[in-house]
C-alpha positions as CSV (number, residue, x, y, z in Angstrom):
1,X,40.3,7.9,3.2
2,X,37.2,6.3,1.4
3,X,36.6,3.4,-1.1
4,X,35.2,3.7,-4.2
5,X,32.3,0.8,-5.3
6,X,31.3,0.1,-8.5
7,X,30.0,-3.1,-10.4
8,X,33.2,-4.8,-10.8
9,X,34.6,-3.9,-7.0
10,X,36.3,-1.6,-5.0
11,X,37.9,1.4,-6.6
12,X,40.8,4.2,-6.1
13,X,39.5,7.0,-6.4
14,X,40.1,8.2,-10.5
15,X,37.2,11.4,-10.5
16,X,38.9,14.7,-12.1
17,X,36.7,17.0,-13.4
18,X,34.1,19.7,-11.9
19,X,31.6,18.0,-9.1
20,X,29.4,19.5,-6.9
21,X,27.7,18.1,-3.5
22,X,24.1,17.9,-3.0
23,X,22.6,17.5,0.8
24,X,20.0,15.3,1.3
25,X,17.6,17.8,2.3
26,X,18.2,20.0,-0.9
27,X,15.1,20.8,-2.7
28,X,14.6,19.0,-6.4
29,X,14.6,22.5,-8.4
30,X,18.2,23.1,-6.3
31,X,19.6,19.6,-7.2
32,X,18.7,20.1,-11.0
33,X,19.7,24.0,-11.3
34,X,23.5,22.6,-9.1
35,X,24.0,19.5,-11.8
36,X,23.8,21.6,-14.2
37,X,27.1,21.6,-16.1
38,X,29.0,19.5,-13.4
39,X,30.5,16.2,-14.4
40,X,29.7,14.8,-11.5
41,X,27.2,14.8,-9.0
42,X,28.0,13.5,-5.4
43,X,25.2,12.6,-3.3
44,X,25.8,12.7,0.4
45,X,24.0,10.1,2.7
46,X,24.5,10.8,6.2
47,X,23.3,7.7,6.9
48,X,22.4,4.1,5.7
49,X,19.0,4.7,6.8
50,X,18.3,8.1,4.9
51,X,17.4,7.5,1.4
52,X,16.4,10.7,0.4
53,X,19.7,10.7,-1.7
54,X,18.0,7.9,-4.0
55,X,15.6,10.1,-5.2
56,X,17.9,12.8,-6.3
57,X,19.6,10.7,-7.6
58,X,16.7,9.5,-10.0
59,X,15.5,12.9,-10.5
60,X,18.4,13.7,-12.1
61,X,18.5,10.8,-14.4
62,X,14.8,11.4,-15.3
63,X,15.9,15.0,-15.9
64,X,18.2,13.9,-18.5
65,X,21.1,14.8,-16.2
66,X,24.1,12.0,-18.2
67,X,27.3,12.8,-15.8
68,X,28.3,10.5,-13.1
69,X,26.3,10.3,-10.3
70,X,28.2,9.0,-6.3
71,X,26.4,8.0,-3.3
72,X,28.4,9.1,-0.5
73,X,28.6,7.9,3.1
74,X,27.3,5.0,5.0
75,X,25.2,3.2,2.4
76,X,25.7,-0.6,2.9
77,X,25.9,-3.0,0.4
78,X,22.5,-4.2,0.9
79,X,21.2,-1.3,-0.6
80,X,23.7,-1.0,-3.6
81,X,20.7,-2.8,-5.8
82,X,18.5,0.5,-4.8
83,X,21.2,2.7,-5.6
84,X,22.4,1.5,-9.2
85,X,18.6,1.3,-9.9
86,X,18.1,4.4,-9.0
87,X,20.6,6.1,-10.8
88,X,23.6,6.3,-9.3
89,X,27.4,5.0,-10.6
90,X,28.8,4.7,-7.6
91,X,29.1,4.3,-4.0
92,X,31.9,6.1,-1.9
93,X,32.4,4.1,1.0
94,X,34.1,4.8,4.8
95,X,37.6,2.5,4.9
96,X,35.9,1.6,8.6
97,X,32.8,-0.2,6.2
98,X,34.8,-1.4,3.9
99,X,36.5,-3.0,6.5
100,X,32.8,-4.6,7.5
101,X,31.9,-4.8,4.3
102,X,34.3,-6.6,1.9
103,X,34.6,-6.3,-1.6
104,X,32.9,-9.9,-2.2
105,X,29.7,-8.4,-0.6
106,X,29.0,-5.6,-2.6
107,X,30.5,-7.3,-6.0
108,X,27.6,-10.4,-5.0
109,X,24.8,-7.2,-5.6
110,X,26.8,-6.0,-8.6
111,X,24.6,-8.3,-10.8
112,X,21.3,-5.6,-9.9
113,X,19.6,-5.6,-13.2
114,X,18.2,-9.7,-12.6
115,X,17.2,-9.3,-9.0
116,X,15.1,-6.3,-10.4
117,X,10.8,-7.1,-9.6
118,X,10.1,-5.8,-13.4
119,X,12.5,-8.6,-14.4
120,X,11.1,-11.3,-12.9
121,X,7.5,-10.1,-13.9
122,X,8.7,-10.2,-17.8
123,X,10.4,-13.3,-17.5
């Protein structure tokens, strides 16, 4: 079973529609020519330490790509901030790190936009 994480906490999941899965070590002309026409995009992160999925991720958006974008796998609520900035929705979560990792953790990063360095530089 996973957990779903989004701004407001953890999550059943609720996804119907057409996805498709993109490996982290898919090429970027792949990754846009796979999104295309899928209402989702899952992202999977075989580990909290590989972050290539963060920059599909913003390739995508920077490609104009508007469905919903999931980072799944280990990523740890430390790096949701990097992950919402970077494009994506949502995080799909292990139970076994949810279990680590409660709900009060990741919702305490939910507020990402503030904590941003190009916010505190304008303000």
């Amino acid at each position: 079973m996973s957990v779903i994480v989004r701004d407001d906490g953890f999550h059943a999941e609720d996804f119907t529609g057409t996805a498709v899965e993109i490996a982290p070590e898919t090429k970027t002309e792949e990754v846009l020519q796979l999104a295309s026409g899928a209402d989702m995009v899952r992202i999977v992160f075989p580990s909290f330490s590989d972050g290539r999925g963060f920059t599909h991720a913003r390739r995508l958006r920077d490609a104009g790509y508007q469905g919903r974008i999931r980072a799944v796998g280990p990523v740890i609520a430390d790096q949701y901030a990097m992950a919402r900035r970077s494009g994506i929705d949502e995080v799909e979560i292990p139970d076994a790190l949810a279990a680590r990792q409660p709900e009060e953790q990741w919702k305490f990063r939910a507020n990402w936009t503030a904590f941003d360095y190009r916010a505190r530089m304008k303000g």
